[in-house]
N, C-alpha and C positions, 0 to 999 in steps of 0.2 A: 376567379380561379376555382377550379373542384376542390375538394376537399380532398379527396384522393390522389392529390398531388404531393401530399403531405405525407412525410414517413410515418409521423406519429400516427394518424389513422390505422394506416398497415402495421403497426406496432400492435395497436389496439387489437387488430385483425389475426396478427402471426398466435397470440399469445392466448386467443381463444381455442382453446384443447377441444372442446365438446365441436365447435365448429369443424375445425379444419382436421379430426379422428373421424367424422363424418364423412366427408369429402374423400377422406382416403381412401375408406372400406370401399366405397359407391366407385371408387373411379377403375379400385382392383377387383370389382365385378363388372364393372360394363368395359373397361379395354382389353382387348383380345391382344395376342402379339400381332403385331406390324399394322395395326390401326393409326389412322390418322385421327389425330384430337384436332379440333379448335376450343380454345378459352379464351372466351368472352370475357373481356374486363378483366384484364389476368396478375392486372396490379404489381404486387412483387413476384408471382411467377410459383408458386406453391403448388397449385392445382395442376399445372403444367408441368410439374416435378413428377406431384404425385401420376401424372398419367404416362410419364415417358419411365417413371420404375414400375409400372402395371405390364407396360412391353411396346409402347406405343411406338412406332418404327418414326415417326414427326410427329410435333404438335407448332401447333401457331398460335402464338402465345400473344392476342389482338390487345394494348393498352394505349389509348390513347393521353395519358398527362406524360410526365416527366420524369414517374417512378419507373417507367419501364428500362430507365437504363441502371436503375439497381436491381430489376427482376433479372438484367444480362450478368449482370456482377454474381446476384446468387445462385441463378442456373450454373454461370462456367464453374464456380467453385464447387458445386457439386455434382460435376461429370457431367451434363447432359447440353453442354450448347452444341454436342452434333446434332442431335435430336431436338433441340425448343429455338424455335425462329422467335425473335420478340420482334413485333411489327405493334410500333408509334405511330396509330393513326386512329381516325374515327372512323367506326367501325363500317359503314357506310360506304367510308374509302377503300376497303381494305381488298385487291385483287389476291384472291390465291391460286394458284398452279394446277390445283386439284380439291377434287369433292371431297368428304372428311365422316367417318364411320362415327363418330363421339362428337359430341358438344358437350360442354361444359362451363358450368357460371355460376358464380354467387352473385344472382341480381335480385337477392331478398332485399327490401327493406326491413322497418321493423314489423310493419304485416303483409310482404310481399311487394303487392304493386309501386310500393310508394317510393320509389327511389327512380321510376320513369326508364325502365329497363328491359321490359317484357316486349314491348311493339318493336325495340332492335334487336334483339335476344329471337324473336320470333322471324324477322326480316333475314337474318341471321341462317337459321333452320330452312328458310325459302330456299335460298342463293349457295350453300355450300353442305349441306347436310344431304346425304346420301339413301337413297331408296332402303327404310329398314334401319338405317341409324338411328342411334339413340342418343335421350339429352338427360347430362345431370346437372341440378335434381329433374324431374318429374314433377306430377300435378303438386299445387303448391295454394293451401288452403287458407285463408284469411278469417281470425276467428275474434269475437269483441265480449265482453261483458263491463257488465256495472260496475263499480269498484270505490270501497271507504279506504282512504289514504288519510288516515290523521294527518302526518306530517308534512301533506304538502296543503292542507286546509289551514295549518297552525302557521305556512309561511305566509300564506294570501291571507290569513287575519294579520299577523304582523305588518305588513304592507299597509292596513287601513287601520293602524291601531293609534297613529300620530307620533312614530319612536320619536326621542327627543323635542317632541312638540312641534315634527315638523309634519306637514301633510303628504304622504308618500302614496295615498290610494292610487294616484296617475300608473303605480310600475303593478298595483294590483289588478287593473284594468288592463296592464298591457299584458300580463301574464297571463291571465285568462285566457287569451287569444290565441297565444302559441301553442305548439305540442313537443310533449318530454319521451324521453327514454327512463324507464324506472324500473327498477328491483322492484320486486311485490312477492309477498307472502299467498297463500290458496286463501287465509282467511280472510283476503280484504275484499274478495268477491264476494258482491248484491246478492247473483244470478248467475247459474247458470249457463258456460259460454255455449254459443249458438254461430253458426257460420256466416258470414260475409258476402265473399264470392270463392268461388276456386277456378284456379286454371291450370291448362296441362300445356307445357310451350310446345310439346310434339305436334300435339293436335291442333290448340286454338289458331283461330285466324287471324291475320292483322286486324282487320277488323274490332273483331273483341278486344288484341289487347291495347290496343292506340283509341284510348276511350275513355268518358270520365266513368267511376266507379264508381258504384251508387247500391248504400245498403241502408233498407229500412226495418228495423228490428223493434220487438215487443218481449218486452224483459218482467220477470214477474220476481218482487221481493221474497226471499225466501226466509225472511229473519226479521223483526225490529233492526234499524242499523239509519245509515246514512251514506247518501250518497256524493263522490266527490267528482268524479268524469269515469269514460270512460275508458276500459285497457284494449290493447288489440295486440294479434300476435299471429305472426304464422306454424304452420306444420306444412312438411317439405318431406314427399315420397324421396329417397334415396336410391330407389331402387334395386337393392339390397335385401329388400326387407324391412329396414331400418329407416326411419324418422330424422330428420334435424327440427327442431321445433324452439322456441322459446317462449314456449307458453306459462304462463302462469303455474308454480307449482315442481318444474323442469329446473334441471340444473341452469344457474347467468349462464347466459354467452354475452358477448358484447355488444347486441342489440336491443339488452333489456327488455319491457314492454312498453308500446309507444300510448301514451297518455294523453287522450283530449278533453284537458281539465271545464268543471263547470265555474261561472262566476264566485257560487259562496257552496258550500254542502248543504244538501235535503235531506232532512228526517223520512222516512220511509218505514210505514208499516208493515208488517208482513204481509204477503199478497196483494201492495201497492202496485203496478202495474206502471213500467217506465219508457216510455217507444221513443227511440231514436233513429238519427237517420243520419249517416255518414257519407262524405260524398269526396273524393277521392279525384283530382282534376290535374291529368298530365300539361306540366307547363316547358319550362327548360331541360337541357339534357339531363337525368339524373336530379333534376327534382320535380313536385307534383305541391299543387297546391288543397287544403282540405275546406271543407263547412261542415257546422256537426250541429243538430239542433237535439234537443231533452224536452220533452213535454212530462211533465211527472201529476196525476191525477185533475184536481179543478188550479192548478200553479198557470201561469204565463207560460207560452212556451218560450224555451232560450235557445240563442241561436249565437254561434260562435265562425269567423271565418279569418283564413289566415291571410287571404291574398289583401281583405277589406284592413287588417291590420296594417300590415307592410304599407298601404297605400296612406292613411292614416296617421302615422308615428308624428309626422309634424305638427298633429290635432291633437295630443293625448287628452283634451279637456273631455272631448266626445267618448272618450273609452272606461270615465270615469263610474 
């Protein structure tokens, strides 16, 4: 079952200010009165609020789980179910009556692609999006640097430190493997962030975005320090003018920045030199699986992957 089946996620989601004051501005400049909106993934139906008080004459408010009959409950209570059809289907299902001047979707992950939304989001733009219509957000930029996290290095030392004299490296091994959402301060960056990929869903092709993702980077220490994995984060044209980002440095939203931690932390000279390579692989609806490897000067290179984890779990010895 999604996770976005779950209220509590949409909770997480309604109660993000920087997010969804975003989405607002963006939606009251790109709907004109008596515009047709589609939103994509429209969850509890916010976005679809915000585009039918812009002037939107319809929107089709497309969610496929089981929140979409509390997006009906909060559209009617706030005037607009003449105006927001909530259609319960996958998106692929979805026939509409007519072509649509807006699109609209939060199908960021924590650095864009990774939530496996862009090659429907974009199939989407094929089949109902209108000669000259527009999509929010806009191009939508995926950005990484190095990063020292004392605190999550002092939990994977805890994990192999033997608490109560028992051996628990197994869950330090497994943790490695996964990836986190995390708050982080500007000072915990190595280096300098540097770009990933970027995509525009007006323009890109299927093509591009039903693909794995694959970024190979060269990062230079900028300080004595150490390093613990790496951060990523998007920035999202608004069209407005205006940015949604949760970059490093930027106010939380509830995406935090997503973290693909290394086995132990590397000391790092200044002007060490760290190439990484991140690889980004659409698997189920709305998720994507990752590999990340770290070569840090004459070190071994490390290589980390999550599909190899998951497959694994009944091995923890190997992950030791």
């Amino acid at each position: 079952m999604s996770s976005y089946s779950e209220l509590s996620v949409h909770r997480w989601m309604l109660r993000d200010f920087t997010r969804n004051e975003a989405y607002r501005l963006a939606l009251a400049h790109a709907v004109k009165p008596g515009d047709v909106v589609l939103d994509v993934g429209a969850g509890t139906g916010i976005l679809s609020i915000f585009a039918a008080a812009a002037g939107a004459r319809t929107v089709y408010a497309v969610e496929r789980t089981g929140i979409a009959e509390v997006a009906r409950k909060i559209i009617d209570a706030n005037g607009y179910a003449d105006r927001i059809q909530v259609l319960q289907s996958d998106l692929e299902d979805v026939s509409l009556p007519e072509k649509v001047d807006v699109i609209v979707s939060e199908w960021m992950g924590g650095f864009g692609v990774d939530e496996n939304i862009l090659a429907p989001l974009v199939m989407a733009r094929d089949r109902w999006l209108k000669p000259g219509g527009k999509m929010v957000p806009g191009r939508v930029t995926a950005m990484m640097a190095p990063a020292h996290l004392p605190e999550f290095d002092e939990a994977i030392a805890h994990w192999r430190s033997r608490p109560h004299g028992v051996d628990l490296s197994v869950i330090a091994g497994l943790t490695t493997q996964e990836t986190f959402h995390t708050q982080t301060p500007p000072e915990s960056l190595v280096a300098p962030p540097q770009v990933m990929w970027s995509h525009d869903p007006l323009v890109c092709s299927l093509e591009e975005a039903d693909q794995p993702f694959i970024s190979k980077l060269t990062f230079e220490a900028t300080h004595p320090t150490m390093i613990s994995g790496l951060l990523t984060w998007f920035v999202a044209d608004m069209g407005d003018g205006n940015t949604l980002t949760n970059a490093v440095g930027d106010p939380d939203t509830h995406w935090g920045r997503s973290l693909f931690p290394l086995d132990r932390p590397i000391d790092l000279a200044a002007g060490t030199k760290v190439h990484v390579e991140l690889r980004c692989d659409p698997s189920l609806p709305g998720n994507c699986e990752f590999g990340w490897t770290v070569k840090v000067a004459d070190r071994p290179l490390e290589a980390h992957e999550t599909r190899r984890h998951r497959r694994d779990r009944a091995r923890p010895d190997i992950l030791r």
